[in-house]
C-alpha positions as CSV (number, residue, x, y, z in Angstrom):
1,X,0.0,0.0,0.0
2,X,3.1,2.5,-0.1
3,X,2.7,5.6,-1.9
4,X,-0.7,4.1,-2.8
5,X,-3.9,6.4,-3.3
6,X,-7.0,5.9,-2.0
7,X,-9.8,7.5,-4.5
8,X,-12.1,4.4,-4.5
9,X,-12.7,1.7,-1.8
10,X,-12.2,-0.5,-4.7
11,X,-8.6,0.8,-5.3
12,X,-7.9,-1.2,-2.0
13,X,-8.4,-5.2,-2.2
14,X,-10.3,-6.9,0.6
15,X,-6.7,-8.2,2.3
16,X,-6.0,-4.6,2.1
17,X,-8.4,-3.2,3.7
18,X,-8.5,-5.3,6.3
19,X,-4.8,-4.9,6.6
20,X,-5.7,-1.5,7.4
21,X,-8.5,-2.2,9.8
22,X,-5.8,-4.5,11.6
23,X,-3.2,-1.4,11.9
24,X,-5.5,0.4,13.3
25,X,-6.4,-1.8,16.5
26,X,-2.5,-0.7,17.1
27,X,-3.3,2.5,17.0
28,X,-6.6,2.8,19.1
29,X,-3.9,0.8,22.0
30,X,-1.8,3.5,21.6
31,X,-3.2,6.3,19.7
32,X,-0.2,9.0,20.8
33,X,3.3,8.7,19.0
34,X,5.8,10.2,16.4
35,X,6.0,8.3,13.5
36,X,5.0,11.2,11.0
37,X,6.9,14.2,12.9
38,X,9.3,14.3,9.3
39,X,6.3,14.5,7.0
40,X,3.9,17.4,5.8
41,X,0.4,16.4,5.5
42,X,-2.4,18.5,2.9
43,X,-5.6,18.5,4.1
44,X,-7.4,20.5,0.6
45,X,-11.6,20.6,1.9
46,X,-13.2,22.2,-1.0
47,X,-16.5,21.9,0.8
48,X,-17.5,22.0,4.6
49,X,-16.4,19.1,6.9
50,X,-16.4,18.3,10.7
51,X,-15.7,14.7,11.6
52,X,-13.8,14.2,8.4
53,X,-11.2,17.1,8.1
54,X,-11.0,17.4,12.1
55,X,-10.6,13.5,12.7
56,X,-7.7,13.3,10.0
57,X,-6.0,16.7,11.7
58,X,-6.7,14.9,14.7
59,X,-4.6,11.6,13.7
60,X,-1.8,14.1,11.9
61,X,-1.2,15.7,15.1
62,X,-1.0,12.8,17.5
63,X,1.3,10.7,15.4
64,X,3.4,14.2,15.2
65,X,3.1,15.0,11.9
66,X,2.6,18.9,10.0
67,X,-0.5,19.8,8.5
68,X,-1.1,22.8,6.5
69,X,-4.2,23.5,3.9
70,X,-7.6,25.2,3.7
71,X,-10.8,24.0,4.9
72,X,-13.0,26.0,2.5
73,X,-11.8,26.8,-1.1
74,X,-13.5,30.6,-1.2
75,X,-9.9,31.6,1.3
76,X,-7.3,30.2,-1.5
77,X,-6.2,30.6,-4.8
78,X,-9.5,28.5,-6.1
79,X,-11.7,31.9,-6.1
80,X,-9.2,33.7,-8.4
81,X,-10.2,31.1,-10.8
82,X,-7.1,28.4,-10.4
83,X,-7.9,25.6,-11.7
84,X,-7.8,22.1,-9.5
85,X,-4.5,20.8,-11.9
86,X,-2.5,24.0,-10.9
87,X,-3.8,23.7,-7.0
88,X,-2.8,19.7,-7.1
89,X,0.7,20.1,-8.6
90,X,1.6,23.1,-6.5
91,X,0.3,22.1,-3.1
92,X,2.0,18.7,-4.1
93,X,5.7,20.3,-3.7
94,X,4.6,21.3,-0.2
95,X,3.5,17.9,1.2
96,X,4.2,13.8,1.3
97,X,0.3,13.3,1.3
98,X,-2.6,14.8,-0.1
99,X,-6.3,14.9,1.7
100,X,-8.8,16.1,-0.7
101,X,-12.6,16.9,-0.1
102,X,-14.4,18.0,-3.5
103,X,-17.9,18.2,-4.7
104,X,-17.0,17.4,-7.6
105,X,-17.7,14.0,-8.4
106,X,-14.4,12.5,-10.1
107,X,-11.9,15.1,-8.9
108,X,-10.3,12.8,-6.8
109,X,-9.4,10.2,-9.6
110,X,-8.3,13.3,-11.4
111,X,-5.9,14.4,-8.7
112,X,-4.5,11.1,-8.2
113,X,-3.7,10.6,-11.8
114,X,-1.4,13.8,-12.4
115,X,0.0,14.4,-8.3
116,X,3.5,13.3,-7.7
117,X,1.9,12.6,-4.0
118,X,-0.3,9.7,-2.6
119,X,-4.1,11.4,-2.5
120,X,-6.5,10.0,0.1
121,X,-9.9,10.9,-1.2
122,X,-12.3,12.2,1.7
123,X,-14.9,12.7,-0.5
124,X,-15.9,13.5,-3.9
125,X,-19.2,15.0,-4.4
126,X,-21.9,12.3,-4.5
127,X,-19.7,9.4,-5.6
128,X,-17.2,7.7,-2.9
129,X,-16.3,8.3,0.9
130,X,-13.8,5.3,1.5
131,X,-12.1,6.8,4.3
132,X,-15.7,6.4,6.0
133,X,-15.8,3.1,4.5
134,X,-12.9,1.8,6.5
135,X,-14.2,3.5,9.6
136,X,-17.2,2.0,9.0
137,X,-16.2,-1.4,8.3
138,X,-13.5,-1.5,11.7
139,X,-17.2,0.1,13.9
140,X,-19.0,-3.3,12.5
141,X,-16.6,-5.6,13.5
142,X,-16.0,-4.5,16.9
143,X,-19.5,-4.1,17.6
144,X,-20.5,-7.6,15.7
145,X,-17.2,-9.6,16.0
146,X,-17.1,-10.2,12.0
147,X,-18.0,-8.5,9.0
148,X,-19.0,-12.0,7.5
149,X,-23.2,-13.1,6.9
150,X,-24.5,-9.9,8.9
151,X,-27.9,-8.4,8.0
152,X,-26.8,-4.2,7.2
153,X,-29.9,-1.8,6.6
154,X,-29.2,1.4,5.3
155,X,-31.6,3.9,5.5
156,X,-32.6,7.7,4.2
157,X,-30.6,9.1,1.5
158,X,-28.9,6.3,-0.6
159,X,-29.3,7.7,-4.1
160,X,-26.8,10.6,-3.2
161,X,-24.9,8.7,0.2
162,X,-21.4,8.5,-0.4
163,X,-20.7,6.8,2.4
164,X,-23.6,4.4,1.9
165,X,-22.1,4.0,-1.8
166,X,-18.7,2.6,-0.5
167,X,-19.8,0.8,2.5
168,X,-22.1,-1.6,0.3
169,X,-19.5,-1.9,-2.1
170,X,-16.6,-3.0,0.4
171,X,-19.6,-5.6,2.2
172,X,-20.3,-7.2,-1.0
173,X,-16.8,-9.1,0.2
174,X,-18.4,-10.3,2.8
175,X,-22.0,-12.2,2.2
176,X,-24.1,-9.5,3.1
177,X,-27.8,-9.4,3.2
178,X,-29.1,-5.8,2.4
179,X,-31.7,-4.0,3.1
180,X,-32.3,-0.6,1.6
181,X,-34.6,2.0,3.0
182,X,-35.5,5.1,0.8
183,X,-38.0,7.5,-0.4
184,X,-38.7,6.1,-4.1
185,X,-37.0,9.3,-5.2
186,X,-33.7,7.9,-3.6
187,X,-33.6,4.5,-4.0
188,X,-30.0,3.2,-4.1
189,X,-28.6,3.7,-7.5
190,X,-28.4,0.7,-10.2
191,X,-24.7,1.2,-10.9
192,X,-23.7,0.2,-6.9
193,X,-26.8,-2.6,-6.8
194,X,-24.7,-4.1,-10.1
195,X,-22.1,-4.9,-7.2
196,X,-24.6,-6.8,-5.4
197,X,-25.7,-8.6,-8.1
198,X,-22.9,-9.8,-9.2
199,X,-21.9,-11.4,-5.9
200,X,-25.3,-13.1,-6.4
201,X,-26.0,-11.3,-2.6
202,X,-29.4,-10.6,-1.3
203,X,-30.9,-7.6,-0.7
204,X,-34.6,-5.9,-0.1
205,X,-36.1,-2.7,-0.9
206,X,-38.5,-0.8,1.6
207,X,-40.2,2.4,2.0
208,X,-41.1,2.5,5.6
209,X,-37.9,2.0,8.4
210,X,-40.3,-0.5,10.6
211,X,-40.0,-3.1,7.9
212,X,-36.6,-3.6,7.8
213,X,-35.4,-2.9,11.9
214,X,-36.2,-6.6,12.7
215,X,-33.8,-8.0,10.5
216,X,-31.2,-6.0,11.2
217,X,-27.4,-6.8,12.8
218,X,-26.3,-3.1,11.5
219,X,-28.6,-0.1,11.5
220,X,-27.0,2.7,9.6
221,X,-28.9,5.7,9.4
222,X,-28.1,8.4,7.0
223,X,-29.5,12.2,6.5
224,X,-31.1,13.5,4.0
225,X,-28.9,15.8,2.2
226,X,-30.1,19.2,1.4
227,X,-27.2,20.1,-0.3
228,X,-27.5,17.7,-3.5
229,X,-31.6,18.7,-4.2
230,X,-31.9,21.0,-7.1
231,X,-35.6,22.1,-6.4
232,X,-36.0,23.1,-2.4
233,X,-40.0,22.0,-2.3
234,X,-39.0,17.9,-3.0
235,X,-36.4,18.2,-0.2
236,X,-39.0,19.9,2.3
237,X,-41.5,17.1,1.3
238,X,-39.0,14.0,2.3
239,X,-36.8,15.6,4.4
240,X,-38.7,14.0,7.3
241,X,-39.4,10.9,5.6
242,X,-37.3,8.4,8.5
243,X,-36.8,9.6,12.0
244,X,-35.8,6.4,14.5
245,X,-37.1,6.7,18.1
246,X,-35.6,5.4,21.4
247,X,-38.8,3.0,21.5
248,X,-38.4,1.5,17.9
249,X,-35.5,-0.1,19.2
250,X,-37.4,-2.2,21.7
251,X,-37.6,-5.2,19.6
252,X,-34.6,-5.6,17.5
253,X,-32.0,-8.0,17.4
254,X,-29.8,-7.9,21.0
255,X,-26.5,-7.1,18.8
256,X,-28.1,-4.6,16.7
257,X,-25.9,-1.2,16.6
258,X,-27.5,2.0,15.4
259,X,-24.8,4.0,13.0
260,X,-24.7,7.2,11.6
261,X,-21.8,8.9,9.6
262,X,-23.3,12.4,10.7
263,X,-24.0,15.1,10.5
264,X,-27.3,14.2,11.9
265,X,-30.4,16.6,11.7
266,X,-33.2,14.6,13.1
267,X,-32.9,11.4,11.6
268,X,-32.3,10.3,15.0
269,X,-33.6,11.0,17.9
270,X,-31.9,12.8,20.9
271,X,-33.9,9.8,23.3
272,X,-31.9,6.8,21.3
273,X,-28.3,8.7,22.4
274,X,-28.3,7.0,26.0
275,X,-29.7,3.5,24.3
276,X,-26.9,0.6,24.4
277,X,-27.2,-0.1,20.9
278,X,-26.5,3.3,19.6
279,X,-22.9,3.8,18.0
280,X,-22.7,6.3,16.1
281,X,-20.3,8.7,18.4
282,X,-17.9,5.7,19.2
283,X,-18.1,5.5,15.5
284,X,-16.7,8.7,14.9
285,X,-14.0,8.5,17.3
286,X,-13.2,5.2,15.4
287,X,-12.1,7.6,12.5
288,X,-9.1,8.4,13.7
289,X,-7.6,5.0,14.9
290,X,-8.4,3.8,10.7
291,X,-7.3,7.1,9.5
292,X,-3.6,6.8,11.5
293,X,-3.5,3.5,9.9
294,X,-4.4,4.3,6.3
295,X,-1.7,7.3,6.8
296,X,1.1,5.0,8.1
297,X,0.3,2.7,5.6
298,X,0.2,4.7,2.3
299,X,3.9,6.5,3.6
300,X,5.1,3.1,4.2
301,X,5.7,4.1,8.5
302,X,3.7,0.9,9.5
């Protein structure tokens, strides 16, 4: 994985991956130490980012490394019109590793493909979020002990879910059994159901959250995103479409863990916060324990 980029959660094979998710128990032991004090780090967020951009600072800064980059593109050279090739190669001489958020779906690929430096993509637009992926992936199998024959419902917004994107991709390795909660509107695109057909996996489509709870190992809740509706009146009428209550948890499965890759609005209830099986802040720290690993990994320090 040296010097390897990480655009696509398919650029990393399934021994890869959880190669990575095997570093990074190391690093959850012993989260503190000074294996990237000689390297730069680039953290380019072209778009707003909390967990993402402050959990990969986070991971830079306790393994000792530098940081340096912009965490919204209207303060750099991007507003005088540079274009994304000129911001790549230049910030490329200034760092060992790029981080790149864009919402621009492809721009990460793009990057990859002319920067002398590794690229970790944190997001591109409504494509891929394989950073969350691996996050994701290490928060099931603590919680579940495996990643093999679980029962994953995803819910809310999977036509435009990055995250939900890349996570069903990287569980096709592992005979999953889906099931996909959405508005019709934003049903789970074709081209990432091709990956579950092709495995010959299993997976149902609902329209109403109670349906699929029962079945469920992995409960992972997703908002609706405001951001990627071009007319404002569809989003106000299915913006409220799946809100999960303390008390709709009272029946599920005994394993079942609730996660979310946040921001949440109020997909979630405030009551379920306090319940056992919700994960979703344990989740989050998760991110930086993977993210130290995939670091160490790609600059060849682990």
């Amino acid at each position: 994985m040296k010097n390897k980029s990480l655009v696509s959660i398919n650029d990393y094979s399934k021994e890869e991956q959880l190669k990575i998710l095997e570093i990074a128990k190391g690093f959850e032991k012993n989260p503190v130490q000074d294996i990237l004090k000689d390297h730069v780090i680039a953290s380019l967020f072209f778009e707003p980012s909390t967990r993402t951009r402050l959990s990969f600072e986070s991971a830079v800064s306790r393994l000792g490394g530098k940081i340096i980059g912009f965490s919204e593109a209207s303060n750099t050279s991007v507003k005088k019109g540079e274009s994304l090739r000129d911001t790549i190669l230049t910030i490329a001489n200034y760092s060992d590793l790029i981080i790149m958020r864009n919402p621009i779906e492809g721009s990460a690929r793009f990057a990859s493909e002319i920067s002398p430096v590794p690229i970790i993509n944190a997001g591109d637009g409504a494509n891929q979020h394989p950073t969350q992926t691996l996050l994701d992936l290490y928060s099931i199998i603590k919680t579940q002990g495996t990643l093999d024959n679980l029962h994953v419902a995803f819910v809310g917004d999977l036509k435009y879910g990055r995250t939900v994107h890349s996570l069903v991709i990287a569980l096709c390795n592992y005979n999953t059994t889906f099931h996909l909660v959405s508005p019709l509107e934003l049903k789970l695109p074709s081209s990432v159901k091709m990956y579950i057909k092709e495995r010959k996996l299993a997976y149902h489509q609902y329209t109403e959250l109670e349906d699929a709870i029962p079945s469920a190992d992995v409960l992972y809740m997703t908002r609706i995103q405001k951001e990627r509706f071009s007319d404002p009146l569809e989003f106000e009428r299915i913006k409220n479409s799946y809100i999960l209550s303390n008390n709709m948890l009272d029946n599920t499965k005994e394993n079942i863990k609730v996660l979310h890759p946040l921001p949440r609005v109020n997909e979630i209830n405030i009551n379920v916060d306090t319940n056992p099986k919700a994960y979703y802040f344990e989740q989050a720290l998760n991110g930086v324990f993977v993210r130290q690993a995939l670091m160490a990994s790609i600059l060849g320090l682990s």
